[in-house]
C-alpha positions in Angstrom: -18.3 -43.9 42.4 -18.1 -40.4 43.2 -15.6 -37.8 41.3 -13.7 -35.3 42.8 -13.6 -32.6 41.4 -9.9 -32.4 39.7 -11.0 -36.0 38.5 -13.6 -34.6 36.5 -11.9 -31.5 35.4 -9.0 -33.5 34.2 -11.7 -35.8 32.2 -13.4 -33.0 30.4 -10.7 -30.5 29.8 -8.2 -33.5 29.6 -10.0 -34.8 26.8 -10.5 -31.8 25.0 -7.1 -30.9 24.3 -6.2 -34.7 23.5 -9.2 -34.9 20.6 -7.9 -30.7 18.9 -3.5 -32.8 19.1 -5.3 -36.1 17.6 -6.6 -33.3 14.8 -10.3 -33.9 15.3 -12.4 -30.7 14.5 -13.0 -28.4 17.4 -16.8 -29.0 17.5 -16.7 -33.1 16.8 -14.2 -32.7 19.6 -16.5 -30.8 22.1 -19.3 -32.9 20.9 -17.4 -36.4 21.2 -16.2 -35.3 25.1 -20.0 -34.1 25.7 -21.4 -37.5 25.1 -19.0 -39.3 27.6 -19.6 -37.1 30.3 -23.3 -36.8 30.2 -23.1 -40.7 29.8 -20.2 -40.3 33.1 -22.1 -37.5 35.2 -25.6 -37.1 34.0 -27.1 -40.7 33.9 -26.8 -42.5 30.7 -29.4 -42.8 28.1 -30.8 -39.6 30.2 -28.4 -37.5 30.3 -28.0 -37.9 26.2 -31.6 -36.5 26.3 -30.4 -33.9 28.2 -27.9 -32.9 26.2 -29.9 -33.2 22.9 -32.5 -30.7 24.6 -29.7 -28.1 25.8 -27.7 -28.2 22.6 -31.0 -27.0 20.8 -31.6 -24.5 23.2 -28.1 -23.5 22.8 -28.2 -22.2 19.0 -31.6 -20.8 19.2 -30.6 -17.9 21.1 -32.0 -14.4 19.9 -29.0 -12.9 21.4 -27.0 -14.8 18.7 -28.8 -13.7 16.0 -26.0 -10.7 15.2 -23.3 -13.3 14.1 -24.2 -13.9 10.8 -25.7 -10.1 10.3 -22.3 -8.6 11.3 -20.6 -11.2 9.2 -22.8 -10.4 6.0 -22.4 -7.4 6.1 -18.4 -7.5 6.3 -18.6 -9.8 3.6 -20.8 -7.4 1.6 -18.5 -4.4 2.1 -15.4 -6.4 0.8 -17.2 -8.4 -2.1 -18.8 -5.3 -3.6 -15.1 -3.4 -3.8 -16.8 -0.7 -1.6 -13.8 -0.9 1.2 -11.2 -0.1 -2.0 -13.4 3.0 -2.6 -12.6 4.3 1.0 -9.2 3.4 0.4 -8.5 5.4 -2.8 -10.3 8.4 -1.5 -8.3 8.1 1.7 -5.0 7.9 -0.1 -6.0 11.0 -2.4 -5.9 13.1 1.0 -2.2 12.1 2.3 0.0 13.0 -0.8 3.7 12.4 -0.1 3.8 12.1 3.7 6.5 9.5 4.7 5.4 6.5 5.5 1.9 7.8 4.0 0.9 3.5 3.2 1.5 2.6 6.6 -0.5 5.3 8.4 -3.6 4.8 5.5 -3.1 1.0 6.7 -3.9 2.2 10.5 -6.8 4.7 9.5 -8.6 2.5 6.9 -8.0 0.0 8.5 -9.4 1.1 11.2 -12.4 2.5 9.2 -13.1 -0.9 8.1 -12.7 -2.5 11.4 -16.1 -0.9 12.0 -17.9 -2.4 9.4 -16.8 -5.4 9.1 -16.6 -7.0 12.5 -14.2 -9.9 10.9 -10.2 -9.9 12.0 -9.3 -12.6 8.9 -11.5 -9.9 6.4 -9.4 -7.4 7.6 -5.9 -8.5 7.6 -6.3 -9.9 4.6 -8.5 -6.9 2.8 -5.5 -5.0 3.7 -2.8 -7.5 2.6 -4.2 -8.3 -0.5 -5.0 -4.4 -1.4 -2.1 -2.3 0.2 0.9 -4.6 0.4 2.0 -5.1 -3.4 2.2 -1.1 -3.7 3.4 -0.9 -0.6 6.7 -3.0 -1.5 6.8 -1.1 -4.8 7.7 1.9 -3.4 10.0 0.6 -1.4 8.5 0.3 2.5 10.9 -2.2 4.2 8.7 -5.6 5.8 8.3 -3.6 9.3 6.6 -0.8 8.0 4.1 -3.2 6.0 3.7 -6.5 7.7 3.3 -4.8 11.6 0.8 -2.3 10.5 -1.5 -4.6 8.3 -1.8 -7.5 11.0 -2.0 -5.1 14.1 -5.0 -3.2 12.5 -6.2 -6.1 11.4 -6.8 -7.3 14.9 -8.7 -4.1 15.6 -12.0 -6.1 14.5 -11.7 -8.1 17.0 -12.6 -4.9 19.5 -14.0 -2.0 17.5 -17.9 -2.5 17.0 -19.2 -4.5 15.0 -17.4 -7.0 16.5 -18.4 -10.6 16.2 -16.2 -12.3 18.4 -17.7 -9.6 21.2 -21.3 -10.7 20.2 -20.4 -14.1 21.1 -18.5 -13.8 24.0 -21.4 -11.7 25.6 -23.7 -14.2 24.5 -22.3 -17.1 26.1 -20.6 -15.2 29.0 -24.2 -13.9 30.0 -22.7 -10.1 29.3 -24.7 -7.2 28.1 -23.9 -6.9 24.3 -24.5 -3.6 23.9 -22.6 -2.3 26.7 -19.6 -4.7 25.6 -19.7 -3.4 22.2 -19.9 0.2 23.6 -16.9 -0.7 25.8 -14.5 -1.7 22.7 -14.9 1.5 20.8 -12.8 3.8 23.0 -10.2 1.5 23.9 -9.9 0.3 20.2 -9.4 3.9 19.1 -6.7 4.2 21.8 -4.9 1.2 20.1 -4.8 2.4 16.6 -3.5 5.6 18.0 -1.1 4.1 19.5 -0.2 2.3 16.0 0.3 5.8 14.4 2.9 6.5 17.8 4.2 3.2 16.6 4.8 3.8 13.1 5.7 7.7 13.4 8.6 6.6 15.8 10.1 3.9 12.9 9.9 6.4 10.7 12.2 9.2 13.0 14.6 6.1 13.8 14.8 5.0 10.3 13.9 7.3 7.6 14.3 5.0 4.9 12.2 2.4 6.5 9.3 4.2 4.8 10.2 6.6 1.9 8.1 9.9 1.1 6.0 8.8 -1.9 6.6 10.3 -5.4 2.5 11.6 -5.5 1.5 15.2 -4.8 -1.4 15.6 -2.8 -4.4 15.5 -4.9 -6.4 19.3 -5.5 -8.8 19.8 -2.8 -12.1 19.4 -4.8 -10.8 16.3 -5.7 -9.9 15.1 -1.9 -14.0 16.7 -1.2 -15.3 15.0 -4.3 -13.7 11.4 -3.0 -14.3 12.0 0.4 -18.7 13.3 -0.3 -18.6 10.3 -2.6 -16.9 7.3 -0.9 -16.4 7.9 2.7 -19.1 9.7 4.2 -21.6 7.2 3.3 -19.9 4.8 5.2 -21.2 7.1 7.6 -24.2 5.7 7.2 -23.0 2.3 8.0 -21.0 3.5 11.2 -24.7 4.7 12.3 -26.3 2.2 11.9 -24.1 -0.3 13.8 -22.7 2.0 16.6 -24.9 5.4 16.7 -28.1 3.1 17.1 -26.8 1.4 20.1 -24.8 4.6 21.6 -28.5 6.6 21.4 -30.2 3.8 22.3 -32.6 3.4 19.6 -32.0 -0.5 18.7 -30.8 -3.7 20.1 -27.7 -5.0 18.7 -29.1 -7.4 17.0 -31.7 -4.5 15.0 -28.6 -2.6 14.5 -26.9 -5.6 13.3 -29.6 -5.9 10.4 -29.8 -1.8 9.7 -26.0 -2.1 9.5 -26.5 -5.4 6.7 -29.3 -3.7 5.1 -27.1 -0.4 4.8 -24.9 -1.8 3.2 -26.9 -3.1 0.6 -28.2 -0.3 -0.2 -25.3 1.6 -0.7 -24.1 -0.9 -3.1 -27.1 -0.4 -4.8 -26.9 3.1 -5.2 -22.9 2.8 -6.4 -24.0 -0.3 -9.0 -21.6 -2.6 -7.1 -23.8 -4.9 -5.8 -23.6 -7.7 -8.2 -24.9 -10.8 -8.1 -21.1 -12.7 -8.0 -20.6 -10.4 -5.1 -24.2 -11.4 -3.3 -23.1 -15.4 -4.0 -19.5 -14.9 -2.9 -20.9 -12.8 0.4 -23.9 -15.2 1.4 -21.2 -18.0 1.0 -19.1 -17.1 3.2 -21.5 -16.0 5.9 -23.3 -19.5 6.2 -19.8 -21.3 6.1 -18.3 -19.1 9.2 -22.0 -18.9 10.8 -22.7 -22.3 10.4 -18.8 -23.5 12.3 -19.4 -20.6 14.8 -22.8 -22.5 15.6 -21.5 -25.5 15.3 -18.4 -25.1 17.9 -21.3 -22.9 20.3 -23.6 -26.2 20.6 -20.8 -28.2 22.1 -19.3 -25.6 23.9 -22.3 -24.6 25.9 -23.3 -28.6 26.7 -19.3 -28.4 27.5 -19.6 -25.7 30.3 -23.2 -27.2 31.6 -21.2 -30.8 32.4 -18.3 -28.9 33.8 -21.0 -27.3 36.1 -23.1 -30.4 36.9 -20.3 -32.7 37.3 -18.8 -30.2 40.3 -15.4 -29.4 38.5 -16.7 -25.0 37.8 -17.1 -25.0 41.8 -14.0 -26.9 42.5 -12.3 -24.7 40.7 -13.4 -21.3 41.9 -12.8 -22.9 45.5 -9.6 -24.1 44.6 -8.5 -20.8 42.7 -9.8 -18.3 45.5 -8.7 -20.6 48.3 -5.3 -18.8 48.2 -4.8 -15.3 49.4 -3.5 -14.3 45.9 -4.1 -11.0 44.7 -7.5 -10.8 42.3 -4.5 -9.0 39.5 -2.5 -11.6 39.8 -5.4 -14.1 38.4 -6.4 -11.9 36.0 -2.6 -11.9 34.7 -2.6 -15.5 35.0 -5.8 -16.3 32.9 -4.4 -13.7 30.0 -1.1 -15.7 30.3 -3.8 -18.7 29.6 -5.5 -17.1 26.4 -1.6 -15.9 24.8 -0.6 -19.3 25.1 -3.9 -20.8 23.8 -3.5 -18.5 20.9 -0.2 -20.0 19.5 -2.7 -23.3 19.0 -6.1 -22.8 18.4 -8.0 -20.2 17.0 -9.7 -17.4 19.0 -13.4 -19.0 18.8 -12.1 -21.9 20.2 -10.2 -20.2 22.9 -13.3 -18.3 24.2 -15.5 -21.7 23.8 -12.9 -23.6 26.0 -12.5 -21.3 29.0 -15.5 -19.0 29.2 -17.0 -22.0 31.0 -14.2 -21.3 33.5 -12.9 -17.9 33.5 -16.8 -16.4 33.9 -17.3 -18.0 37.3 -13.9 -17.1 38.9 -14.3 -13.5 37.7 -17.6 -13.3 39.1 -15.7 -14.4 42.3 -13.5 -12.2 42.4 -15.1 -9.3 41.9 -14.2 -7.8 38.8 -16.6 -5.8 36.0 -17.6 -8.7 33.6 -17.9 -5.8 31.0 -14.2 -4.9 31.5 -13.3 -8.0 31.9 -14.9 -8.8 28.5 -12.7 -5.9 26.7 -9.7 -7.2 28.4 -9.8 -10.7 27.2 -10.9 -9.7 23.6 -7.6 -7.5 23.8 -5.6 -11.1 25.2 -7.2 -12.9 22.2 -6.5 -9.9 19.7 -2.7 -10.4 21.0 -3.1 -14.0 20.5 -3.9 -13.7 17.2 -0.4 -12.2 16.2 1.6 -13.9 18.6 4.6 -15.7 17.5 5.5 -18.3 16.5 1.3 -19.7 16.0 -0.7 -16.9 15.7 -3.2 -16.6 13.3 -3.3 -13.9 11.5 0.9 -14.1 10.7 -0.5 -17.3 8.4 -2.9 -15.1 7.2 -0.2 -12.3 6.3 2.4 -15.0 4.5 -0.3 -16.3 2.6 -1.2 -13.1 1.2 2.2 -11.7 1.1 4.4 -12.4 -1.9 6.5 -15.3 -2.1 9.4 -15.6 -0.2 8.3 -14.0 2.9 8.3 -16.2 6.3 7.0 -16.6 9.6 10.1 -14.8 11.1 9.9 -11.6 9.2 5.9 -11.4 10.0 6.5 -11.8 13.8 9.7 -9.6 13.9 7.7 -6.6 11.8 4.5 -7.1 14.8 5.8 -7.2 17.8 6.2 -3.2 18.4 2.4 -3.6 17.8 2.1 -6.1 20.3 3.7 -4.3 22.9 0.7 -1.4 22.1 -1.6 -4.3 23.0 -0.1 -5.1 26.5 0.6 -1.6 27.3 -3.5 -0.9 26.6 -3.8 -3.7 28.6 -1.8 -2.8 31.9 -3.7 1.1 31.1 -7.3 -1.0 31.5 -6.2 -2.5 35.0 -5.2 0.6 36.5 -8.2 2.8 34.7 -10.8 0.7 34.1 -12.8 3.4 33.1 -11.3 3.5 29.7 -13.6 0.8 28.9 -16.2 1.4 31.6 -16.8 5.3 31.3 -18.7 5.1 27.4 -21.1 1.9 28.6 -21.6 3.8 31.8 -22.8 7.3 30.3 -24.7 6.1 27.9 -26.7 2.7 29.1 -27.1 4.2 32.8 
């Protein structure tokens, strides 16, 4: 008998969400639903071979190839201690400044959102490392919690990110020009961090008490600075300048940023063989789920296609003389919500297959569209009561401390997020204009 399309839709997406609240793993859930609707819509025994041949052709993808480089060298960069070396000589530079923690958590945080391309790295490189002094000196939750996860998030955007690598991968968008894209609008955000944080701080003074340290001499702030943040700079090239110029790929800047790395851990006699082991270990375990969920999502959106449910859709969605805004409002409504659930890769995997077509109908930028929903799933991340990175906080935070003082300390930080946001609709060119200048 023949399907309509709701019928299938229902099947495939139906079935999804029933296998993730059963508690199956998100790729044996993709890859359980992909074998009864190739059996249902592709033909049986050859449809299966179908789907065998397409999920091999799905992982072998060249464009892919930056996911574990960008994750290695995150890895790296926390692992050989060289991101608490940025930190010190940061923190050497701000003296007693009130509220100095929380503004070093925006800026190095911010710093390290560039070279590490990993959201959980950096909330919880700057829980575990800033947090404990942080509550020594007094800082009440707000001005620790907010800033840590809202930085934290900034991975997600700033290049190197992984997640961006991924969704232009599968979305069929130009890498470079998305990871161009994030840089200026991710800068925006952490600036409007500091607005968030420098306003506490004027409402409630002892929210975030000057700090008892004098500024440290200037040859000393030069000596730390020459020593242990300019060549980051290095790094920062090699991941962003390449691209920007034009030079290399993302996936060759992907392995000059890794190999960077390296050798600067060399040089600084950090780069220890405990760190190598803990660093390739956690590259092949993230690389190897990432992988793992991309096979059965890209068979996913190939069924969702064949069967007739992506067309159904799109008819069915632009059928209605809603305004193209509106939509787009909608389907970030979709990823917030997702986000209280299921974590980000997940989210993409689940309705890329979807949201790509219907953007493509209505006319939007799939470049701006791509910053936009990496902001939505960056929001998602911290949004109460389910996000993310608030477990990630508590379980680095000290005893004692909950979900409701992690989501009460980030949602001024949020709001940053949705007013960036609501600035990209109106001026797309906050994302658009870098990409524009520089690939055209």
């Amino acid at each position: 008998m023949g399907w309509e399309w709701y019928e299938s839709f229902g099947l495939m997406m139906g079935g999804i969400i029933f296998l993730m609240m059963l508690g199956m793993p998100v790729a044996l859930a993709f890859f359980a639903i992909n074998l009864v609707g190739v059996w249902i819509f592709m033909g049986g025994a050859v449809g299966i071979d179908q789907f065998i041949t397409n999920a091999t052709a799905s992982i072998t993808s060249f464009a892919l190839v930056p996911v574990p480089l960008f994750l290695l060298m995150g890895e790296l960069f926390f692992h050989t201690g060289l991101a608490m070396r940025v930190f010190d000589a940061l923190d050497r530079g701000l003296g007693n400044m009130r509220g100095r923690l929380s503004y070093l958590t925006v800026g190095g945080g911010t710093l390290f959102a560039t070279l590490s391309g990993s959201s959980m790295a950096n909330t919880a490189m700057l829980g575990a490392s800033l947090m404990p002094d942080m509550l020594s000196r007094g800082y009440k939750p707000k001005m620790i919690l907010g800033p840590i996860i809202a930085t934290g998030g900034l991975a997600m955007i700033i290049p190197p990110s992984t997640l961006a690598v991924l969704l232009g991968s599968l979305g069929r968008i130009d890498v470079g020009a998305l990871l161009i894209a994030g840089l200026l609008p991710g800068l925006i955000l952490a600036l409007l961090y500091v607005v968030v944080i420098r306003l506490q701080v004027a409402l409630d003074p002892d929210a975030a008490p000057g700090d008892v340290e004098t500024r440290a001499p200037w040859p000393e702030i030069l000596r730390g600075i020459a020593i242990d943040v300019l060549p980051m700079g290095l790094v920062i090239f090699c991941v962003i300048g390449l691209i920007l110029l034009g030079w290399a790929t993302p996936t060759e800047a992907a392995a000059f940023g890794a190999m960077s790395v390296v050798v600067l851990a060399a040089l600084k006699r950090c780069l220890t063989r405990e760190a190598i082991v803990k660093s390739l270990r956690g590259t092949l375990v993230v690389s190897v789920m990432m992988l793992m969920i991309i096979l059965g999502s890209t068979t996913f959106s190939q069924v969702l296609a064949f069967s007739g449910a992506s067309n159904g859709m799109i008819r069915w969605a632009t059928g209605y003389e809603i305004d193209p805004y509106l939509m787009l409002a909608c389907m970030i409504l979709v990823l917030i919500v997702l986000g209280m659930f299921m974590d980000q890769l997940s989210i993409m995997m689940l309705t890329l297959p979807i949201f790509i077509p219907l953007v493509n109908a209505l006319g939007f930028d799939p470049v701006w569209f791509g910053v936009i929903m990496l902001l939505a799933l960056e929001l998602s991340l911290a949004t109460p009561p389910f996000g993310l990175l608030l477990f990630v906080m508590v379980g680095v935070a000290p005893p004692g401390t909950t979900i409701g003082q992690v989501a009460l300390a980030v949602l001024p930080f949020l709001a940053c997020s949705v007013l960036l946001i609501v600035l990209m609709m109106l001026e797309p060119g906050i994302a658009l204009w870098l990409p524009d200048r520089i690939l055209n």
